[in-house]
N, CA, C and O atoms as a printed pandas DataFrame, in Angstrom:
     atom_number atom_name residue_name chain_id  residue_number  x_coord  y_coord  z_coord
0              1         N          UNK        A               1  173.606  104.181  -25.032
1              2        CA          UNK        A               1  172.257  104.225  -25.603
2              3         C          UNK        A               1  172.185  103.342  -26.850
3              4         O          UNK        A               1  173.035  103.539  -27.718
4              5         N          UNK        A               2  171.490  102.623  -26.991
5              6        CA          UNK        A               2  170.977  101.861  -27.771
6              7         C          UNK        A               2  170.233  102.376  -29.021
7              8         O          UNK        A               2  169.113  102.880  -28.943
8              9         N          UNK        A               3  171.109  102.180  -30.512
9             10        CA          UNK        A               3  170.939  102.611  -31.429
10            11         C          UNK        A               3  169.329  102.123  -32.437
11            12         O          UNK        A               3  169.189  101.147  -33.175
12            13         N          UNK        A               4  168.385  103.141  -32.119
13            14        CA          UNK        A               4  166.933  103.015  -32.708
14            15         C          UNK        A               4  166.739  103.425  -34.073
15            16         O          UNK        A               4  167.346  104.314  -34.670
16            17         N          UNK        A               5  165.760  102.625  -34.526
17            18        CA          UNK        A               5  165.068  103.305  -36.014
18            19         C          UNK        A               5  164.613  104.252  -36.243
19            20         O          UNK        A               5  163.793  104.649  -35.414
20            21         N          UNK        A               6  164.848  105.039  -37.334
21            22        CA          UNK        A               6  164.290  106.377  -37.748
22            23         C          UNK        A               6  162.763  105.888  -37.272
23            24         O          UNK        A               6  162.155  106.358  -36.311
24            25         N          UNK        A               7  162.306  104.884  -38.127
25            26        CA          UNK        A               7  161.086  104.350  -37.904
26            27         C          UNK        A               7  160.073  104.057  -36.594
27            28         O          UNK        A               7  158.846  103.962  -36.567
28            29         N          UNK        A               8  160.946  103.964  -35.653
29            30        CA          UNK        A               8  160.649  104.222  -34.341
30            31         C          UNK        A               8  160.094  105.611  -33.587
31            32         O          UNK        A               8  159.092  106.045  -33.017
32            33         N          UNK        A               9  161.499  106.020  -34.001
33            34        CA          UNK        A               9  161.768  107.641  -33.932
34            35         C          UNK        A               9  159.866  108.521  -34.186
35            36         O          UNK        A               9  159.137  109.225  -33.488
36            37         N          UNK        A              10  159.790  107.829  -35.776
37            38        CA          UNK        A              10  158.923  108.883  -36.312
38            39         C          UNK        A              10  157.318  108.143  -35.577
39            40         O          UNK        A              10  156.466  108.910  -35.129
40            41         N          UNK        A              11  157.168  107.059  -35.559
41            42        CA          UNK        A              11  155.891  106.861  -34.786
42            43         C          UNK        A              11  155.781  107.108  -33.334
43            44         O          UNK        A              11  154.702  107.387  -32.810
44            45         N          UNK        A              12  156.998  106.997  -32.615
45            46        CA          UNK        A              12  156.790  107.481  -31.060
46            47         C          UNK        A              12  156.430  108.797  -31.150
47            48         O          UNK        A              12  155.473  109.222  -30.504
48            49         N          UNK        A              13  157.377  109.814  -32.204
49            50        CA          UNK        A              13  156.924  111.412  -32.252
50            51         C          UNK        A              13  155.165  111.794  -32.775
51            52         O          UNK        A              13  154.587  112.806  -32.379
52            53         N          UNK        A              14  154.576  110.852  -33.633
53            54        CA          UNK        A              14  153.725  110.670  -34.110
54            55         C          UNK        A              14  152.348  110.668  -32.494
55            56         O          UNK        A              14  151.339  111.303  -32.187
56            57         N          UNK        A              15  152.862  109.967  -32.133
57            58        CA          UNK        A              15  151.905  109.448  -30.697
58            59         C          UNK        A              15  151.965  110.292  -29.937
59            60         O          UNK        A              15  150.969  110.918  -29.574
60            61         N          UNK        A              16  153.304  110.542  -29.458
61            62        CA          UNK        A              16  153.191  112.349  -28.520
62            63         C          UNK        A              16  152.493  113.071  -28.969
63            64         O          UNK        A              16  151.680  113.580  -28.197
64            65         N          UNK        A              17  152.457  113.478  -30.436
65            66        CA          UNK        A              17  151.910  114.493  -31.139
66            67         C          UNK        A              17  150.167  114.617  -31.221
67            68         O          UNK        A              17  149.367  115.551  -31.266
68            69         N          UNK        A              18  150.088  113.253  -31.213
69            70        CA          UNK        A              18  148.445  113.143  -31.207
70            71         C          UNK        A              18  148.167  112.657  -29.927
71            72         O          UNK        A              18  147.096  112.053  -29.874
72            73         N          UNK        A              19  148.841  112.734  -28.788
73            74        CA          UNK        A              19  148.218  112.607  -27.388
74            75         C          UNK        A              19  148.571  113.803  -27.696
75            76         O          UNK        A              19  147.885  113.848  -28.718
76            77         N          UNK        A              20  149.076  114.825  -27.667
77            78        CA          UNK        A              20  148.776  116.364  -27.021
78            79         C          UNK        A              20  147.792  116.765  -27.823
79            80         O          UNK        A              20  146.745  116.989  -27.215
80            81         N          UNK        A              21  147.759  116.928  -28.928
81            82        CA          UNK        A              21  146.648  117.377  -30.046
82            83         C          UNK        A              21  145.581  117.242  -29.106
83            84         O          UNK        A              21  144.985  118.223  -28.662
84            85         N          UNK        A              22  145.196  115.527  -28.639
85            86        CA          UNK        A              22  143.779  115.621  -28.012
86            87         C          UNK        A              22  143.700  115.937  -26.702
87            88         O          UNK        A              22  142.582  116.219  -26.271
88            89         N          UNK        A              23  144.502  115.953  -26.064
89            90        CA          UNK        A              23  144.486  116.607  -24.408
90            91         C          UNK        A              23  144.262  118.199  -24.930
91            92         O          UNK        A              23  143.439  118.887  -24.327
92            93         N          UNK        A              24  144.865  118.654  -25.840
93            94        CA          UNK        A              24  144.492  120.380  -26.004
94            95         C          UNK        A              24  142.790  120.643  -26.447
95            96         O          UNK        A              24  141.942  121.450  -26.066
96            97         N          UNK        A              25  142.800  119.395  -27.555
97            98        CA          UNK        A              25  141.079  119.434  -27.906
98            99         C          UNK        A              25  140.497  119.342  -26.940
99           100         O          UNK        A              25  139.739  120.298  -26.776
100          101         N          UNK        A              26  140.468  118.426  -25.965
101          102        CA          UNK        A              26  139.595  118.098  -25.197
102          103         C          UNK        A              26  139.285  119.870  -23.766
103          104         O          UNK        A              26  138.364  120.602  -23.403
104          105         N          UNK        A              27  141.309  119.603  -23.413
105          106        CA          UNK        A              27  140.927  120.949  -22.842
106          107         C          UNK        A              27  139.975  121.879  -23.461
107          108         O          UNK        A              27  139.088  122.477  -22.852
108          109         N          UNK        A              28  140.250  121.966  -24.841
109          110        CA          UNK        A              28  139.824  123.909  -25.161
110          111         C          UNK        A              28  138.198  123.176  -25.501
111          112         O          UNK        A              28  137.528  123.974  -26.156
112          113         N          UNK        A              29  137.531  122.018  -25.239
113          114        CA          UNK        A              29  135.941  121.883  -25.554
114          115         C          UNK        A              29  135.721  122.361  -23.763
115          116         O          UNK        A              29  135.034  123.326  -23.425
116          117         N          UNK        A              30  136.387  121.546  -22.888
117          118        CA          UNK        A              30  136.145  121.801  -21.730
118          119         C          UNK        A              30  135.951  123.181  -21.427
119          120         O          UNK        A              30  134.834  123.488  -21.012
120          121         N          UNK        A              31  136.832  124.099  -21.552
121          122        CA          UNK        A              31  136.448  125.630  -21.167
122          123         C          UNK        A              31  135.368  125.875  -21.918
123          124         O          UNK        A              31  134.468  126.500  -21.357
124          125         N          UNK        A              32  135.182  125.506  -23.203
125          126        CA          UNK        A              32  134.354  126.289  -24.003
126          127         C          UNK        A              32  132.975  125.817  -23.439
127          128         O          UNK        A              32  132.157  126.621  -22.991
128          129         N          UNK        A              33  132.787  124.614  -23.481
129          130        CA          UNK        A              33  130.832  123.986  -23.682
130          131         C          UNK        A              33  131.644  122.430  -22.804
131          132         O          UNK        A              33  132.669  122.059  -23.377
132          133         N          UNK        A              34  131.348  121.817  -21.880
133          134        CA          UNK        A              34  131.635  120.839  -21.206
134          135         C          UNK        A              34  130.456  119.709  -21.786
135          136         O          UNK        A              34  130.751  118.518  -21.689
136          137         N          UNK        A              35  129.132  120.082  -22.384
137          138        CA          UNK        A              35  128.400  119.422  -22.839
138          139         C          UNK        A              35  129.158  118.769  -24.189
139          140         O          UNK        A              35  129.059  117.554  -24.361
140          141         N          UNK        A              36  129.817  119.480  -25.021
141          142        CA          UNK        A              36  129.786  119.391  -26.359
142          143         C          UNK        A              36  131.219  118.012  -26.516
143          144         O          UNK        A              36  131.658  117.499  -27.546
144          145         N          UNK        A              37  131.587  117.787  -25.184
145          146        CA          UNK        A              37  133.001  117.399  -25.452
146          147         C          UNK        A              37  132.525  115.371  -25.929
147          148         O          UNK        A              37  133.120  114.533  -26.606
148          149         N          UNK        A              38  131.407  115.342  -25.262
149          150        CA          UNK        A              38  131.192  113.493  -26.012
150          151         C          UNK        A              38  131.157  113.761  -27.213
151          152         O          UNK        A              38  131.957  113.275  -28.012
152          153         N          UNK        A              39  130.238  114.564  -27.531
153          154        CA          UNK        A              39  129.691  114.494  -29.053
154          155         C          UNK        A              39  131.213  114.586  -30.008
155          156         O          UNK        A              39  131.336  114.098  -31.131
156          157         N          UNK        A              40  131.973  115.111  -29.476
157          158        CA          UNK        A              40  133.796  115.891  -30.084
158          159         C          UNK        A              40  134.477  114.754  -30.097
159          160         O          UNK        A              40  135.211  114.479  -31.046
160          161         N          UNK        A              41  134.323  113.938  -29.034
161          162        CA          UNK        A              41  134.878  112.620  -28.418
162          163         C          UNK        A              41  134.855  111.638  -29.437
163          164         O          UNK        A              41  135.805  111.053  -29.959
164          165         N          UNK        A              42  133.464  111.523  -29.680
165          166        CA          UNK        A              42  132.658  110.633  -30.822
166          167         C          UNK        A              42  133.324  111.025  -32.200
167          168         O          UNK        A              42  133.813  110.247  -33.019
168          169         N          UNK        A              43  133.262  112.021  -32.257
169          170        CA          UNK        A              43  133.115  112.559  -34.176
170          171         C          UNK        A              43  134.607  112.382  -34.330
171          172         O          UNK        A              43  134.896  112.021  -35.471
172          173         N          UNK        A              44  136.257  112.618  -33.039
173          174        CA          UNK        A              44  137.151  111.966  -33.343
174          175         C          UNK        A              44  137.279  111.101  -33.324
175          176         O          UNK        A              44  137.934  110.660  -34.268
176          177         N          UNK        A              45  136.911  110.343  -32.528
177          178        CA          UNK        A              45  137.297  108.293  -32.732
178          179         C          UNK        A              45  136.699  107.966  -33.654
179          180         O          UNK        A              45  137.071  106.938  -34.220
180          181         N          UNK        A              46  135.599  108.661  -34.152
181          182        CA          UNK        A              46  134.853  107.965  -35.863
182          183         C          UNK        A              46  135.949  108.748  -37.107
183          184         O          UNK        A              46  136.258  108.203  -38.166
184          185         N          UNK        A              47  136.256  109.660  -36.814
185          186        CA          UNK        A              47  137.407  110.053  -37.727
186          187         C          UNK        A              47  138.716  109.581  -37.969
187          188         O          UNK        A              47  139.249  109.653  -39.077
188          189         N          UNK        A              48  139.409  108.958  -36.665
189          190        CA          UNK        A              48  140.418  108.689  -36.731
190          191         C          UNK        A              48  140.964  107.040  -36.962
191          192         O          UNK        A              48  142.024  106.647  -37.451
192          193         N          UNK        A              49  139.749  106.225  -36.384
193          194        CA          UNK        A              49  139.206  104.802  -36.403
194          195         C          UNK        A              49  138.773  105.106  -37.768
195          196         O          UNK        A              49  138.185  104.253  -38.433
């Protein structure tokens, strides 16, 4: 195995972390209100952008 950067390390964990974050958001708008999930959609990519 090929010896990687902490720095690597911490942004790949970074990216998992916020693809699940929003697959869980998105799930738990879906059960809740299926309407509400653009508007959720929107207000994160204007938050995170």
């Amino acid at each position: 195995m090929p010896q990687l950067s902490p720095l690597y390390w911490m942004i790949s964990s970074l990216m998992v972390l916020f693809l699940l974050m929003s697959m869980m958001v998105v799930f738990f708008m879906n059960s809740v209100d299926s309407s509400s999930v653009e508007s959720c959609n929107v207000c994160l990519m204007n938050w995170y952008w």
